[in-house]
N, C-alpha and C positions, 0 to 999 in steps of 0.2 A: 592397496585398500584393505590388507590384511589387519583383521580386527582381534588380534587374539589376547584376551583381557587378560590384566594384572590385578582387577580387583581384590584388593583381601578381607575386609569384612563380610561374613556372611549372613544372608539375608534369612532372619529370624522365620520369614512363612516358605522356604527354601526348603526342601525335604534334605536329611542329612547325607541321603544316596546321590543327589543332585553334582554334576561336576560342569566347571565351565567349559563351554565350548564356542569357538569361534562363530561369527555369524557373516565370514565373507563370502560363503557358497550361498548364503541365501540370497545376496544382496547380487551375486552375479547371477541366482538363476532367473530371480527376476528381471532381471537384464534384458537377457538373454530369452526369458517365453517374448516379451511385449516385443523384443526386435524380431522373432524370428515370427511369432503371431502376424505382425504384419507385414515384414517383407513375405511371406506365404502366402498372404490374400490378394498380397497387391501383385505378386506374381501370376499367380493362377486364375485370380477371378477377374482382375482391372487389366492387365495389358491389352484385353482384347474391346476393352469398353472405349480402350484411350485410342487404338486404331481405325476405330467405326468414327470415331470424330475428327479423323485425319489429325490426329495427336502423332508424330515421329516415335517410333521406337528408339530409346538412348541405348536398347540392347538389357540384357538381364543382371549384367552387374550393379546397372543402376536401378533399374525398375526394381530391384531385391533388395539394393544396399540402402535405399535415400529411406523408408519405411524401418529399414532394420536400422540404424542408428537412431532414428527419432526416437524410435519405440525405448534406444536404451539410455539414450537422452532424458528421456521424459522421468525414468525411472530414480536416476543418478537426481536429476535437480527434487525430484522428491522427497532421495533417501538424505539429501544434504539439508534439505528444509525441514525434517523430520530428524535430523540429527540436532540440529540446535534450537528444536520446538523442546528436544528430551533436555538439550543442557541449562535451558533459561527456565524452563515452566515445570519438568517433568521432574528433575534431581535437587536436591539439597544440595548447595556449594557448601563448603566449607568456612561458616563463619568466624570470625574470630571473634573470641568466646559465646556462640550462638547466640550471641545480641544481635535480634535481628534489625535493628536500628542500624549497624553493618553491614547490612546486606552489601552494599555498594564497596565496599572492602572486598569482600568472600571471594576467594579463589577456587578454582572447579577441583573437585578430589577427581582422586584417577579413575574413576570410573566415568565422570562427567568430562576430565580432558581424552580418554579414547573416543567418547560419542562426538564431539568437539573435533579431534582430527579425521574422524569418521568423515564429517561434515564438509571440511576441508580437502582430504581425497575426493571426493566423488565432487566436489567444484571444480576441481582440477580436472577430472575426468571429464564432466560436462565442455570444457575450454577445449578438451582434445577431440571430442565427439560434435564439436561443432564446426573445428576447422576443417573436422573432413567431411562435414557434411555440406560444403558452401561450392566445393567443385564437385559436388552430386547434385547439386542444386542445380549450377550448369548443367550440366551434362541433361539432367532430365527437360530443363526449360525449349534447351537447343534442339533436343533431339540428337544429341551429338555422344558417341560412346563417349565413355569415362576416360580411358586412356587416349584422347585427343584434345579435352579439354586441361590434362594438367599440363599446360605452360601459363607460361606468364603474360601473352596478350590475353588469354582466353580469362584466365585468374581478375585480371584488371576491368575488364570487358564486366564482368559479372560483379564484381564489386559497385561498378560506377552504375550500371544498368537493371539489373536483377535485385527486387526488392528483399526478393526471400534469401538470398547471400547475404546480404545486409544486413539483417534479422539474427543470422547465425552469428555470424560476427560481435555484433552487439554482444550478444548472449556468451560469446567467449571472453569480452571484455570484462561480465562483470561476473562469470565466473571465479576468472583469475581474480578480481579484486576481493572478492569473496575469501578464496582458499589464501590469499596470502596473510589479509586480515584475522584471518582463523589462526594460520599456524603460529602467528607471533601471539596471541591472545591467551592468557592464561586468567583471567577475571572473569567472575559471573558478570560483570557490569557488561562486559563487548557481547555478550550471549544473545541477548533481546534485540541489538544492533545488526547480526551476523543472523537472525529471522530472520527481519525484516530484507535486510539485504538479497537473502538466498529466492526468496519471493519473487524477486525483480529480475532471477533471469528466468523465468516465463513469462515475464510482461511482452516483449518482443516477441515471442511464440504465438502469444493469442492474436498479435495483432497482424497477421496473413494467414492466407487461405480461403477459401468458398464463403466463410465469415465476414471476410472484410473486404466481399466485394459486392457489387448486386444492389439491387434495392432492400430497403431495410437494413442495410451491412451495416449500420449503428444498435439494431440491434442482436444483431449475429455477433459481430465483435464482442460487444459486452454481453451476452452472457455465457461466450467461450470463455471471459477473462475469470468470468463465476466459476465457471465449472471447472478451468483447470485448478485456479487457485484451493477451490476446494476438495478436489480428485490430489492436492498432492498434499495436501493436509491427512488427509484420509490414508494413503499412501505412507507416505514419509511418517507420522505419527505411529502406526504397526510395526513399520522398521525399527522404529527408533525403542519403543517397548520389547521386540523382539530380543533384540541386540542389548537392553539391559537386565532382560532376564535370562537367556542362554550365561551372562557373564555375570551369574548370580547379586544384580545390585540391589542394593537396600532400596527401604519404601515401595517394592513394587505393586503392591497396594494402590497405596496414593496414585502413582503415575497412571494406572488403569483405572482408577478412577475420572483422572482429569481429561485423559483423551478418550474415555467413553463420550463424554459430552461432544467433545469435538466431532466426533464420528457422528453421533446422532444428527448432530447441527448438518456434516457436509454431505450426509447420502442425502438429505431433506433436500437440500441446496442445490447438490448433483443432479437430483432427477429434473424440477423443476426447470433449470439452467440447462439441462438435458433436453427437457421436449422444447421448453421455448426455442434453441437456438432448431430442431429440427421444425419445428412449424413453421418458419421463416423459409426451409429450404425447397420442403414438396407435399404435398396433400397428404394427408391422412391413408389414400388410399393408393396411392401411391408404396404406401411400408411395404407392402406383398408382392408386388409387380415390378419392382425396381432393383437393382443391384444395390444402391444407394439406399434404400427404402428397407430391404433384408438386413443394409451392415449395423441400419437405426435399430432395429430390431432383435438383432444379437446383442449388439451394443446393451438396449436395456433389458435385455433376461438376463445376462450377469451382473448386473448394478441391480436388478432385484433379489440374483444371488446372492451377492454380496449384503443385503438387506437382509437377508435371511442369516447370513453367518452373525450378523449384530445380534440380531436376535437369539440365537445363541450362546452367543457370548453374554447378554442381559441374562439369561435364564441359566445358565448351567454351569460354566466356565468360571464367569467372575463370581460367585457366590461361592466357589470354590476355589479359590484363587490361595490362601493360605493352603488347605489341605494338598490342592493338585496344583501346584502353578506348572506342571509340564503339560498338563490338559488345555491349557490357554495358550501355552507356546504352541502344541500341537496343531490345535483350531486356527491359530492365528497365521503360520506359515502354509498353511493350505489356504488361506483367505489370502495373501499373499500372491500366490501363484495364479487366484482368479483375478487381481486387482491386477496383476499385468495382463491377461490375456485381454481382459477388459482394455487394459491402456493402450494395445498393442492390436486389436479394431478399432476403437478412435481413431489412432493413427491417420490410418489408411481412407478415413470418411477427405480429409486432406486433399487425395489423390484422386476419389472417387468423382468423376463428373454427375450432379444431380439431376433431377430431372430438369426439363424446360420451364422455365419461371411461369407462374400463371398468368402473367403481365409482359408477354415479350417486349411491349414498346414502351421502356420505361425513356423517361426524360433526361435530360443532362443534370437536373437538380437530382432525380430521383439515383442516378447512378452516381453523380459527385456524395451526396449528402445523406443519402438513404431514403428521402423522403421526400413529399412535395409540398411549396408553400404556392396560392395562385394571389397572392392579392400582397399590397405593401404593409410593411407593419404598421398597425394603428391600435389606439387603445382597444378596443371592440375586440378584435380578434388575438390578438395579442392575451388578453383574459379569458376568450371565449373556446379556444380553440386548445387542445388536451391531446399530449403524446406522451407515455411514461416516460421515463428517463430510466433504461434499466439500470446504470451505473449510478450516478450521483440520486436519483429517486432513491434508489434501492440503499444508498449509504446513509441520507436521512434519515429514512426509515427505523433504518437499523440502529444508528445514534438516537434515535427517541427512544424507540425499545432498550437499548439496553440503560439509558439514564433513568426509566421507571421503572428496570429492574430494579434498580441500584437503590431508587427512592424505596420501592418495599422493602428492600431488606434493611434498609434505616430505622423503617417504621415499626419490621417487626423486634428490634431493638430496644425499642421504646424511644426513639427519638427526634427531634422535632427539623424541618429544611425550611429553607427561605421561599414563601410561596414566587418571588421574585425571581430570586435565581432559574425557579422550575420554570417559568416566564418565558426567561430571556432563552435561556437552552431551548425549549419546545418552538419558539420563536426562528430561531437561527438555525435547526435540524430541520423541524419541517417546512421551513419557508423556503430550504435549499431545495426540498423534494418538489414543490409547490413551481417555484419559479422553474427550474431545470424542465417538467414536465409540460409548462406550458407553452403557450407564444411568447412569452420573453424568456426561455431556453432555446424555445426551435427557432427560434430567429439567429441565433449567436452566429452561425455559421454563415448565414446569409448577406449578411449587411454590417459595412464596417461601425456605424452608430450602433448598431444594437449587440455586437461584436465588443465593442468599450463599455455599454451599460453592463452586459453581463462582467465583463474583467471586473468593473467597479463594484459590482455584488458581491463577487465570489471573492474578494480580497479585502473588502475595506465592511462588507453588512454582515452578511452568516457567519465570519469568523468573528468579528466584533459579538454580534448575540449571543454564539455560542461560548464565546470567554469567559461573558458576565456571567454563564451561568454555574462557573465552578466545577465542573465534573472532576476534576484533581480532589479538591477540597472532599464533595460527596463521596468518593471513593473512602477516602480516609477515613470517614463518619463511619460511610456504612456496613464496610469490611472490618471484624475482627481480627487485630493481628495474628499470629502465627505461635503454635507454641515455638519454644527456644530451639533454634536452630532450621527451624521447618518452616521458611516464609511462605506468605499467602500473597493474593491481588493487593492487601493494607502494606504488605512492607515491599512488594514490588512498586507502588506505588510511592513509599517514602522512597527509594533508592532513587527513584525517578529526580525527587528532588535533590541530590546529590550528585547527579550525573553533569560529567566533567563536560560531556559533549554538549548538554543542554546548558550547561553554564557557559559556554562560548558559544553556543547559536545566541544567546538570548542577552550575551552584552551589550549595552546600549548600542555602542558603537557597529557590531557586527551585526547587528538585528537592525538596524535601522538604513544599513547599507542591504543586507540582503531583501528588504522592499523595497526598494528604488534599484538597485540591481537590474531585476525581473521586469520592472517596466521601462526601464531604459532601453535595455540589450533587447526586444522586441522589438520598440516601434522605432529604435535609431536604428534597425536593419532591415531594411526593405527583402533582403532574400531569406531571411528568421522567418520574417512573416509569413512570406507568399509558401515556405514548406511547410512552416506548422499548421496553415489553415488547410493546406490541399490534400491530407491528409487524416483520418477520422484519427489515429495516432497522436496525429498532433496536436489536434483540438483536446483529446483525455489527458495530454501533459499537461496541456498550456492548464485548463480550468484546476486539477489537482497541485500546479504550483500555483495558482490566484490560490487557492483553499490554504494550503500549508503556511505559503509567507504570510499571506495574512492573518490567521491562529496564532504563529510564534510572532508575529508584530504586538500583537492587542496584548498577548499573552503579557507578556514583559512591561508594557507601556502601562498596562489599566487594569488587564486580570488579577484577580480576587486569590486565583489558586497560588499555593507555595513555591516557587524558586530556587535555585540553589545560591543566588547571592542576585538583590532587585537593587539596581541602583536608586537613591534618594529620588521624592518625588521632583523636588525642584530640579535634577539633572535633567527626571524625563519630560518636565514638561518643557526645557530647554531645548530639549533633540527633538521634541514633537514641532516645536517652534519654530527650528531652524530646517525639519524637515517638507514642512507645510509648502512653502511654496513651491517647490518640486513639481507638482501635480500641475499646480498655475503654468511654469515654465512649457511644461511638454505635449499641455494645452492650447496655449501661443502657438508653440512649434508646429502642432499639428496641422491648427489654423488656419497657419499660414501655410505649409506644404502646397505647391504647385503641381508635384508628382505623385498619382494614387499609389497606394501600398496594396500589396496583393491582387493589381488589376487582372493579371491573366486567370487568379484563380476566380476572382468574383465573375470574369466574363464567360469560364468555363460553365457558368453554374444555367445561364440563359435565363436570366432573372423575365419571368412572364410582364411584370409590370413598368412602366415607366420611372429609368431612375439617373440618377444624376450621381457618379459615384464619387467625383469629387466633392460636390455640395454636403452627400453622406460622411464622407470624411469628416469634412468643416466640424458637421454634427457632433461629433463622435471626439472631436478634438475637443468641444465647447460642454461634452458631457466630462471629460478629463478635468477641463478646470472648473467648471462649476461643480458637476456631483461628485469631487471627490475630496472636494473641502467639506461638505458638508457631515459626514462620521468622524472627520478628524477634528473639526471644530468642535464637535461634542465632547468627543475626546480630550480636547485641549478644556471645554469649561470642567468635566470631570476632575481630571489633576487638577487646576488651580482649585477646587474647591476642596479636594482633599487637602493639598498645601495650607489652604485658608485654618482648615479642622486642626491639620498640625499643629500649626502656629500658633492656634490659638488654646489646641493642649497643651502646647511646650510652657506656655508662658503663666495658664491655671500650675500646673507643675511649680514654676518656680515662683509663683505668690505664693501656696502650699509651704515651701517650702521655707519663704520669709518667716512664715507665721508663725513656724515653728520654732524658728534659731536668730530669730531677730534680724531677718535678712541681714548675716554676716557678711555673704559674699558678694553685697553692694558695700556696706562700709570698706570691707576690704579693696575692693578697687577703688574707693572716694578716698582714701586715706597713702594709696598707691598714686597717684594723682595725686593729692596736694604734696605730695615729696617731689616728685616731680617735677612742680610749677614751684616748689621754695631752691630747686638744683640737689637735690637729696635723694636722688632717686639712685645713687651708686650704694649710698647706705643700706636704703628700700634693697637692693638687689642682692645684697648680702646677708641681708638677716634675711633672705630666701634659703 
């Protein structure tokens, strides 16, 4: 993971004393505090907590090691996220000829391919730091020393059985696909790809632990997933500035500028996601009296540390940032070594056993599902009854906010939006918030009818609303592009349109398979099912691929926004056509089913009221084929009405056209035609 730059231009606000210097000791010593921070806690303060609760001692290799890797786990998947936050968002690629209408061309300069294979090392790293943490994982589960568990019953045992082995695993998978993706990638275009990607291996992280179990563990989960996601933003984003000012790179300016904001956004983020997921665990008063209660505690005096180094940095650093930029390296890798100590008690909150729930006698609903429903769904309560949604609430939200960002900065342009569009977007954003928070979200999990109305929401309405309302297009308007060479959110946005990957998502063909895909390979597998529900994991996939396919469905089919190539309306409204009954079929099928789907989990749940689960099913089948023609029907009168518009432009066009040149090019085919019909037509084809 040696990072020793080759950069050769030097950076104009760069002091001319300034030399480059490597930045792999920084990146290992934060490693290194967050693992050894919390293998030390969990040594010294927790072994003796997990004994009192007749917890087995696994012995001190592991009580040390399973904390001390996480810790450098946690670090590595930051510094790789924050590696390709710096080569998509933070660096200038190298455009050809800085038209940034090119962007999608631009290949990374060598200062943006070191951050880039930066990104890629420490994936890699991640892949090794997880396969040994999955026989620590045993070992600590069993109670069994480390060196007894590494064979290969015991390895097998823990894969099939041990959820948190699983979890590690996962997360080596998509490591690797990460760093392999990396090394072969030399284009700004895979940069924004290789984010996102690097993101998704703490998906699997957030989803075990003290969080995703217990009552309420719907809302512990999500807003562990807030907080790490934003802790490695926060994180990886300083790495990644660090590592391109020690190796003297251009703009660093700009790059500090743009992850100031980020920062702001994720301590905001952090704390709130912070106390939520602690108020779910143990009382208030509890913080002082608790071993658990102290580590919250610690935990947020350096997260208000670290609040305070922003602070900082706004006041004194960045404002000096041309004059001193080693003043801002300096501040920055001391804020650095608190972000892991900070990482590295998190850790350990993991291990910590919390206090006794206020509610020892929670239900089978209330421990399957987080929460309790006592009555059947009906419309009354279904409207009447209000739990946020911290995940899909909280993403609404936040798609409102930031499309009225977008509309001010149009407006302060001087330019005008489609009150419609703003419509359908605030329609489709907050209707996702609206629904998810109510009795037709908290039912989803409950009952397989209300289980298929929510699918048929979240894939076929809120994506639909949200299409129509252009956020592609609004970007375009309301972002000013970039001067020459230095793109902004305007030409990351047109790149977008360009993008080879979103031109095969979104071919008729492949976009119309990958919707029917998803609803197939679900309900034609009775054991799909029965894990993805039993699971709070599974439920945040399944409803985030209902969101995704359906966005890039409508996207391509009916959206307003640009494309990198849209097939004719007449194809689409062909493939809508030939798609439609689909829904009808799997509806029937459902119907008709004799065997419930997911019975063990629905019976796990001890539904309080009187229910009939195959009758539900029928439901649930009958809401597949009736409500789910109903948006595509819409859909379908849409296109043919656009087609009608075409048609009947094409055809004003070539009256226009008549009018002007004597409609030649009817004589010419009436005059092609009667040679034809006199057998003259070999003539006709030679004077061609």
């Amino acid at each position: 993971m040696s990072m020793t730059s080759q950069q050769s231009p030097a950076n104009p606000a760069v002091a001319p004393k300034s030399t480059v210097r490597s930045s792999w000791p920084i990146y290992v010593g934060a490693a290194l505090i967050a693992g050894v921070v919390g293998g030390f806690i969990s040594l010294f303060f927790l072994a003796d907590s997990l004994a009192a609760l007749g917890i087995p001692d696994p012995g001190r290799l592991t009580t040390f090691g399973l904390p001390f890797f996480r810790g450098i786990a946690w670090i590595l998947i930051a510094l790789s996220i924050g590696s390709f936050l710096t080569t998509a968002f933070f660096l200038n690629p190298d455009i050809p000829d800085k038209d940034n209408s090119r962007l999608h061309e631009a290949r990374l300069t060598v200062d943006g391919f070191i951050a880039k294979r930066t990104g890629a090392f420490a994936a890699f790293s991640v892949a090794l730091i997880a396969l040994l943490e999955a026989p620590l994982v045993m070992s600590d589960v069993s109670g069994t020393p480390l060196v007894q568990v590494l064979n290969l019953q015991m390895m097998s045992m823990a894969l099939e059985q041990v959820a948190t082995a699983q979890v590690w695993i996962i997360t080596a998978v998509i490591a690797v696909v990460v760093g392999i993706l990396a090394l072969f990638s030399s284009k700004w275009a895979m940069q924004p790809v290789l984010f996102v990607l690097s993101i998704l291996m703490f998906v699997p992280l957030g989803m075990e632990g003290h969080s995703a179990s217990g009552g309420d563990h719907d809302y512990g989960t999500n807003s562990f997933l807030w907080h790490l996601l934003f802790m490695a933003l926060w994180i990886g984003g300083i790495l990644g500035l660090i590592a391109h000012g020690r190796r003297l790179g251009p703009d660093m300016t700009m790059a500090v500028r743009r992850y100031s904001t980020i920062a702001l956004v994720a301590a905001g983020a952090m704390t709130i996601s912070g106390l939520v997921n602690a108020a779910i665990r143990i009382e208030f008063s509890d913080w002082f009296t608790t071993r658990y209660g102290l580590i919250i505690v610690t935990k947020t005096a350096l997260t208000l540390l670290l609040v305070f180094f922003g602070f900082v940095h706004r006041q004194l650093t960045i404002p000096q940032l041309k004059k001193k930029p080693q003043l801002f390296l300096r501040v920055s890798i001391v804020e650095v070594a608190v972000m892991a100590a900070t990482a590295g008690v998190a850790i350990t909150m993991g291990r910590t056993p919390p206090p006794p729930p206020r509610d020892p006698n929670l239900n089978s609903m209330q421990i399957v599902m987080g929460y309790q429903l006592t009555e059947a769904p009906s419309v009354g309560n279904m409207l009447t009854q209000f739990r946020f949604d911290i995940l899909f609430g909280t993403i609404g939200l936040i798609l409102a906010a930031l499309y009225a960002f977008a509309l001010w900065k149009l407006r302060q342009r001087g330019l005008s939006w489609s009150a419609g569009r703003t419509t359908w977007w605030m329609l489709g954003s907050l209707g996702l918030t609206v629904y998810m928070s109510t009795g037709l979200g908290m039912y989803i999990p409950a009952t397989y009818s209300m289980h298929m109305l929510g699918h048929m929401a979240l894939s076929m309405v809120f994506p639909l609303l949200m299409c129509l309302g252009a956020p592609l297009t609004l970007i375009l308007e309301a972002f000013e592009p970039g001067r020459p060479g230095k793109p902004t959110i305007h030409d990351w946005a047109v790149a977008l349109t360009h993008s080879k990957i979103l031109a095969f998502i979104t071919h008729p063909i492949v976009n119309v398979l990958q919707f029917l895909f998803f609803f197939y390979v679900l309900y034609m597998s009775f054991d799909l099912y029965q894990t993805a529900n039993s699971e709070h994991a599974g439920h945040v996939i399944m409803n985030f691929t209902f969101l995704i396919s359906g966005y890039m469905y409508f996207w391509e089919v009916v959206g307003p926004d640009p494309l990198p190539k849209r097939a004719p309306t007449i194809v689409r409204l062909g493939i809508l056509f030939a798609s439609m009954p689909v829904h009808l079929f799997m509806g029937v099928y459902l119907m008709q089913l004799t065997e419930i789907m997911g019975l063990q989990y629905y019976l796990s749940l001890e539904i309080p009221w009187d229910h009939d689960f195959l009758q539900d099913q029928k439901v649930g089948g009958g809401i597949a084929w009736g409500f789910g023609q109903f948006p595509l029907a819409i859909v379908f009168g849409k296109l043919a009405l656009d087609w009608l518009r075409e048609d009947r432009s094409e055809s004003k066009f070539y009256d226009a056209k008549a009018d002007v040149d004597g409609d030649a090019d009817m004589e010419e085919y009436n005059r092609m035609l009667a040679d034809l019909n006199k057998g003259g037509n070999q003539g006709y084809f030679r004077q061609q």
